[in-house]
C-alpha positions in Angstrom: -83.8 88.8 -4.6 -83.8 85.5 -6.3 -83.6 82.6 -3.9 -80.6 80.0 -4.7 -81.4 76.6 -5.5 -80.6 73.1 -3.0 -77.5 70.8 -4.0 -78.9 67.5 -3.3 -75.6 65.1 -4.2 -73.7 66.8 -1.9 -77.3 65.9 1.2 -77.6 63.0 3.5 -81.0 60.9 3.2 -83.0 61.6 7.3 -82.2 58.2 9.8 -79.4 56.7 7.7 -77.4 57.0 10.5 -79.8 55.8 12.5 -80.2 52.6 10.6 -76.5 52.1 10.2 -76.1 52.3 14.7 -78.8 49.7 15.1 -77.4 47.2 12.3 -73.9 47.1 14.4 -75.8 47.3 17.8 -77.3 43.8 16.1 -74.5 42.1 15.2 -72.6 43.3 18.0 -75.3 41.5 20.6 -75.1 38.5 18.0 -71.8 38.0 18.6 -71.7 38.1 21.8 -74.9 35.3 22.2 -72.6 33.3 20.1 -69.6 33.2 22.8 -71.6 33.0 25.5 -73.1 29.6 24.0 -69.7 27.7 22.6 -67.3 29.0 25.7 -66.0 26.0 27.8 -67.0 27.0 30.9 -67.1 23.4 32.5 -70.8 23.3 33.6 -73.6 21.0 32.4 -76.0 23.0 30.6 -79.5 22.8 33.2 -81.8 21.7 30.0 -79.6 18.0 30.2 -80.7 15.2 32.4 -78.1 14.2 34.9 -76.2 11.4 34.4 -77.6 8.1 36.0 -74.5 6.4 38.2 -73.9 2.8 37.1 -73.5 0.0 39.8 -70.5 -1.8 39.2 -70.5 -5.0 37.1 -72.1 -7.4 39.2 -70.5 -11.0 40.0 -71.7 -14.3 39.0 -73.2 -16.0 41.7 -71.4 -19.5 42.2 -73.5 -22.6 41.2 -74.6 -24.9 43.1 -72.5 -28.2 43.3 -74.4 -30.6 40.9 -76.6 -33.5 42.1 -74.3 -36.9 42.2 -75.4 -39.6 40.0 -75.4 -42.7 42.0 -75.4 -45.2 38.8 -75.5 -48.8 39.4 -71.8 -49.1 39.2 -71.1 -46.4 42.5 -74.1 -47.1 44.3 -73.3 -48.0 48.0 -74.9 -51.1 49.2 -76.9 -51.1 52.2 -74.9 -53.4 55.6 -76.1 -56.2 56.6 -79.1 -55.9 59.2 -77.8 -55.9 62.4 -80.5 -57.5 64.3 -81.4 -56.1 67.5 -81.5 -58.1 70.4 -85.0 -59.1 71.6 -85.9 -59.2 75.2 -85.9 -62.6 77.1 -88.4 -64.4 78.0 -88.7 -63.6 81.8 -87.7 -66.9 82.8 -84.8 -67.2 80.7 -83.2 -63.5 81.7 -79.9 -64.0 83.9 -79.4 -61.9 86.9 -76.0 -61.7 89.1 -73.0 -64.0 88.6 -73.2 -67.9 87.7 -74.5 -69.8 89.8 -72.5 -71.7 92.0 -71.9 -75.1 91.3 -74.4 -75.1 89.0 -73.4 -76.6 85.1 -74.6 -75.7 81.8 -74.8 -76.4 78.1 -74.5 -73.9 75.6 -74.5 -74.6 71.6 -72.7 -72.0 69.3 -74.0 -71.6 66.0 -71.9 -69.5 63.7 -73.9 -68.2 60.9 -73.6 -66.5 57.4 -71.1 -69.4 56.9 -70.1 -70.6 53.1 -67.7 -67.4 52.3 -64.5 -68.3 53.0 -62.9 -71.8 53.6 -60.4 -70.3 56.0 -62.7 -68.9 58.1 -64.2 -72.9 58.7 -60.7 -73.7 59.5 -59.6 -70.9 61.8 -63.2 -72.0 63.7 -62.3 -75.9 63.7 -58.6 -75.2 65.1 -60.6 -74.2 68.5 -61.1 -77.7 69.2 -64.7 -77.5 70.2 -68.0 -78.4 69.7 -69.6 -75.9 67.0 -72.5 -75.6 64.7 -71.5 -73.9 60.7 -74.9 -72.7 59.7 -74.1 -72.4 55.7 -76.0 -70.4 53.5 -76.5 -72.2 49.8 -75.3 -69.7 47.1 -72.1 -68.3 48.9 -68.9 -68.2 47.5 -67.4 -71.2 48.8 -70.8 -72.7 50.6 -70.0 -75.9 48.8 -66.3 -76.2 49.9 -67.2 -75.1 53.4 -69.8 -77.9 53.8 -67.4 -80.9 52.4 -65.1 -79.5 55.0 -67.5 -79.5 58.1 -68.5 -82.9 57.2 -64.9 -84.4 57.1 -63.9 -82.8 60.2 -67.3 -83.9 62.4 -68.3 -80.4 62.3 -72.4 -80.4 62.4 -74.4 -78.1 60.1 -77.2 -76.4 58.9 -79.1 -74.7 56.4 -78.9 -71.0 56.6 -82.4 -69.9 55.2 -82.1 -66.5 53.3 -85.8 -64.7 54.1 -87.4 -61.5 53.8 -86.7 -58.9 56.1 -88.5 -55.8 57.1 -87.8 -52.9 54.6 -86.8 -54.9 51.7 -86.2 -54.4 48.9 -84.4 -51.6 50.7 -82.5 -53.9 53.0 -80.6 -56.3 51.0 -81.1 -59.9 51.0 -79.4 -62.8 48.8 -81.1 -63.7 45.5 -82.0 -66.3 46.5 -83.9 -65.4 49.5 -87.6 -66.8 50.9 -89.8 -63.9 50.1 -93.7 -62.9 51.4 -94.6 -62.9 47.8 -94.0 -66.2 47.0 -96.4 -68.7 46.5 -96.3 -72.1 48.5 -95.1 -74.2 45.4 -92.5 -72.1 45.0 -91.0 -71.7 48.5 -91.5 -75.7 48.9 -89.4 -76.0 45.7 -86.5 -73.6 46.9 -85.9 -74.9 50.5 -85.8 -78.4 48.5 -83.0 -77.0 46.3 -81.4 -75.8 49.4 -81.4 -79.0 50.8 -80.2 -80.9 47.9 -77.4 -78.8 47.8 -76.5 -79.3 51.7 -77.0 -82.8 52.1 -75.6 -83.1 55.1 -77.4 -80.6 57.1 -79.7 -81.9 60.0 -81.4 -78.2 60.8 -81.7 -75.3 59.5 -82.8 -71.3 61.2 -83.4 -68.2 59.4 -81.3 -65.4 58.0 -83.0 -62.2 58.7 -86.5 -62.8 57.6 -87.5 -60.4 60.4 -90.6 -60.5 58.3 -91.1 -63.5 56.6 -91.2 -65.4 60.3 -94.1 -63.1 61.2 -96.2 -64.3 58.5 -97.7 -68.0 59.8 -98.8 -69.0 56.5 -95.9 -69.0 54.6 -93.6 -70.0 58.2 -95.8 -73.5 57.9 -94.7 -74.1 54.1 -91.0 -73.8 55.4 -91.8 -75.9 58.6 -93.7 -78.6 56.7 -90.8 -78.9 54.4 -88.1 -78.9 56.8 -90.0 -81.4 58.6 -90.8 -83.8 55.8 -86.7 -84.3 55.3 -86.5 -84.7 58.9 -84.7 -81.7 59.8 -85.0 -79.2 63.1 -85.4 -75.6 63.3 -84.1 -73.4 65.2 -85.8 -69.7 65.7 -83.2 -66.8 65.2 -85.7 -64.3 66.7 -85.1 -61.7 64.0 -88.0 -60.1 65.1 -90.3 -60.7 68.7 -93.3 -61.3 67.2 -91.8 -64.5 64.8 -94.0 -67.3 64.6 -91.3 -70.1 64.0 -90.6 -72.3 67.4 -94.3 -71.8 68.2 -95.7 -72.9 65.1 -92.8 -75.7 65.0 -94.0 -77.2 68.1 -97.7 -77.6 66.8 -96.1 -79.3 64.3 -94.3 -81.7 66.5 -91.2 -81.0 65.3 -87.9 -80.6 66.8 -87.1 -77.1 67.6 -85.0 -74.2 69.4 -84.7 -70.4 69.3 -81.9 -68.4 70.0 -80.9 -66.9 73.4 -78.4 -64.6 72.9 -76.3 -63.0 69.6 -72.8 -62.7 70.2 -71.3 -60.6 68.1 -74.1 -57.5 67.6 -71.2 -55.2 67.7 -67.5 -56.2 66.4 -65.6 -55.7 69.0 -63.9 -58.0 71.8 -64.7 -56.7 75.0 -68.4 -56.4 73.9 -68.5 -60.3 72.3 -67.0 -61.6 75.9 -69.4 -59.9 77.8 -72.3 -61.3 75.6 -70.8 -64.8 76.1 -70.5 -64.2 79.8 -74.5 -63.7 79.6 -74.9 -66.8 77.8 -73.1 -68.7 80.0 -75.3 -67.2 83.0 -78.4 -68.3 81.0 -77.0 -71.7 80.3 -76.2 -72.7 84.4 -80.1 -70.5 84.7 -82.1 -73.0 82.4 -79.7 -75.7 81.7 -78.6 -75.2 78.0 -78.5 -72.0 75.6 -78.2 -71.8 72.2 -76.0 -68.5 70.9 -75.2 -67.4 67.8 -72.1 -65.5 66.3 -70.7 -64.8 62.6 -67.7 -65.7 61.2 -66.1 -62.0 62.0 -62.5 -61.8 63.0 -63.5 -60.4 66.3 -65.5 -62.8 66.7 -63.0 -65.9 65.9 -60.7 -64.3 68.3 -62.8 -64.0 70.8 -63.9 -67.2 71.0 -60.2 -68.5 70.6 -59.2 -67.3 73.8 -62.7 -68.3 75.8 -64.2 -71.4 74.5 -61.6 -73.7 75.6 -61.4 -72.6 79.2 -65.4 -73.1 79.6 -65.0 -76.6 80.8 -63.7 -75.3 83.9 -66.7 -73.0 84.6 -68.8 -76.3 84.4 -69.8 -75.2 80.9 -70.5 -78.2 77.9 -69.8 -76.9 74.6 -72.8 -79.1 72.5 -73.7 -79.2 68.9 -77.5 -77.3 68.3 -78.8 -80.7 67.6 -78.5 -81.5 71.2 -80.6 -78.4 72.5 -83.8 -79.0 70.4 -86.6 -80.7 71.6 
């Protein structure tokens, strides 16, 4: 019997199905992949770096305030020195009250005069004895001088000189300096002169290191001397050379026993003028100088002319000089 032959249109190819499972198992898994990558789920994928925290801004540190400029237009001038006041010598220094009975002189010089024409007649109206020690140069030195000499008032030259830590302590322009040579020291105490005719001594303003200096103290001296004028030693400094060194040159000459007026205040002036009056009944006669402050012109208001009764003679400087 005859065997019947295969329809082959109607036959499947072996593993098509097969194939066809595994191409949808593929895309099916792809798919899923793909969601699992682009879903929001909130969380930082681990391959990223974390992120790095900022500091907040920081603030700007302030400046510091800027350096003043001290020009010469703001710059504040040095005081005037105030000189300290030197020991006594030992048989000059008072101890306990005035001595009974006993009288003295005492000679008032008022220094740094030439300033102010009022302040020469607030000083006259005292009615006393009192030496206007003038400095050439000041405002009204000139005016201050003509009026001394019409009222019997006796004066002298003020000599401007160097004092320790110049040029960082002020002194006039005119001033008597270390540097100088002797021709030219001679020549501007000669101007001074010429310009205060009617002075018949002069003592030093500072110059608490000019007087050290013996050299250019004997130009001064010699000069003074040649025009026939004292000296008196303010004693700027306890190692000055100027009554010494006057006295070798047979000269007349005085130094200063007490300052008045260190500190501006009443109380303080009195009781410096109490110690001058000791020392005056002690030795005899005491020089003392002041400065034309208001304290001071007070001060001596209300004391000076009461001093007659404590056996005190107010003299002129010239009169304490030998």
């Amino acid at each position: 019997m005859a065997q019947k032959p295969t329809n082959t249109r109607n036959s499947k190819k072996p593993g098509g199905s097969r194939y066809a499972a595994l191409a949808l198992v593929a895309v099916i898994l792809l798919a899923v992949g793909a969601y699992l990558l682009i879903r929001p789920t909130g969380k930082v994928p681990s391959s990223l770096p974390p992120t790095v925290q900022q500091p907040p801004p920081s603030q700007p540190k302030p400046r510091p305030p800027a350096a003043q400029n001290y020009s010469a237009s703001n710059k504040v001038q040095p005081p005037l020195r105030q000189y300290p006041e030197p020991a006594l010598l030992p048989e000059e220094t008072p101890s306990g009250p005035e001595p009974a009975g006993r009288s003295g002189r005492l000679a008032i010089i008022i220094d740094d005069m030439g300033s102010s024409l009022q302040e020469a007649r607030s000083l006259a109206g005292i009615g006393v004895p009192l030496t206007f020690s003038i400095i050439p140069g000041l405002h009204s030195y000139r005016e201050v001088a003509a009026f001394a000499a019409a009222n019997g008032i006796e004066t002298m030259i003020h000599i401007p000189m160097q004092p320790k830590g110049w040029p960082g302590q002020r002194l006039e322009a005119n001033g008597l300096l270390v540097s100088m040579d002797d021709a030219a020291v001679s020549e501007r105490l000669e101007g001074f002169m010429r310009t205060l005719p009617k002075a018949v001594g002069a003592n030093n303003h500072m110059g608490s290191e000019f007087t050290e200096h013996e050299d250019r103290m004997r130009v001064v001296l010699n000069t003074l001397k040649g025009k026939g004028l004292f000296f008196v030693d303010s004693v700027t400094s306890p190692r000055s050379v100027g009554m010494r060194l006057a006295r070798e040159l047979d000269m007349k000459t005085g130094r200063r026993g007490v300052f008045l007026d260190n500190e501006q205040d009443g109380a303080y002036i009195r009781g410096q003028l109490d110690q001058a009056l000791r020392l005056a009944k002690k030795t005899g006669g005491v020089i003392a100088i002041c400065h034309p402050h208001p304290a001071t012109i007070r001060t001596l208001e209300a004391a000076l002319p009461g001093l007659a009764k404590q056996g005190i003679t107010l003299v002129p400087a010239s009169e304490l000089v030998r």
